[in-house]
N, C-alpha and C positions, 0 to 999 in steps of 0.2 A: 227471422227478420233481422236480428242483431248483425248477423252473417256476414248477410245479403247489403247492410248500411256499413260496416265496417270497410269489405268490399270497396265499395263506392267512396271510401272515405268520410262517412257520415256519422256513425255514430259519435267519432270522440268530438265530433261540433255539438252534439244532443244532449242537455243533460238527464241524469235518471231520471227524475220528474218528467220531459220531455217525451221523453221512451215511454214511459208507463200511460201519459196519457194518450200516445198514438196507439198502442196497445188495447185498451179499452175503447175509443174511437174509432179506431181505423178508418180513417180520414178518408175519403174518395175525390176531394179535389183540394187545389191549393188554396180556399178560402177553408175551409174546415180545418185542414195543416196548419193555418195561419191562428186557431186558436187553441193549439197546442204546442208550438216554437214562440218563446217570446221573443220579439224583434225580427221576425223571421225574412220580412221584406231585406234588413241590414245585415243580416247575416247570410243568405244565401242567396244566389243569383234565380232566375225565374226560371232557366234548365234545370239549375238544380233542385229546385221546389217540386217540379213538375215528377222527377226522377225520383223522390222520395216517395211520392204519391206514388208513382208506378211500382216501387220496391213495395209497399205495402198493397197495391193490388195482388202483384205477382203472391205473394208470398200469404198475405193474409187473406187476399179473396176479397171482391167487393160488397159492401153493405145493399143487396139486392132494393130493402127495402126503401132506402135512401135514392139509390136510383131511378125508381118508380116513380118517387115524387118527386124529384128534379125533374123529369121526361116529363110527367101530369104540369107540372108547374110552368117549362117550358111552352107546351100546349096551349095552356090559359091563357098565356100572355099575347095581348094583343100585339099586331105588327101595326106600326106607326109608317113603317114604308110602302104597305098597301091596302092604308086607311080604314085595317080591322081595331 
């Protein structure tokens, strides 16, 4: 993953703290990402938020079970546009 962000030009934006906790994490979208970059809205543009996320899909593989419950939570949510 260091690689793969170095690549990109990301890692020397990251600090170790940074890096360790996406590592443990492994963030599956840019609100997750967003609490393990401090300031991360000010520091990187919303391409590149999105591109860090996809570096650690590629690379580290998505959190299955997080996305289950994002899809489930999705689901539950009522739509207000056709008054469910």
């Amino acid at each position: 993953m260091l690689e793969r962000l170095r690549e990109e030009n990301f890692r020397s934006d990251l600090a170790k703290g940074e890096l360790f906790a996406i590592l443990n994490l492994r963030p599956g979208s840019t609100a997750v990402l967003s609490t393990t970059i401090e300031d991360m809205e000010e520091r990187f543009t919303e391409d590149e938020q999105n591109r860090i996320v996809d570096i650690i899909a590629e690379v580290l593989g998505r959190d299955e079970l997080a996305e289950e419950a994002r899809a489930d939570d999705d689901n539950a949510m009522p739509s207000i546009e056709n008054g469910n």
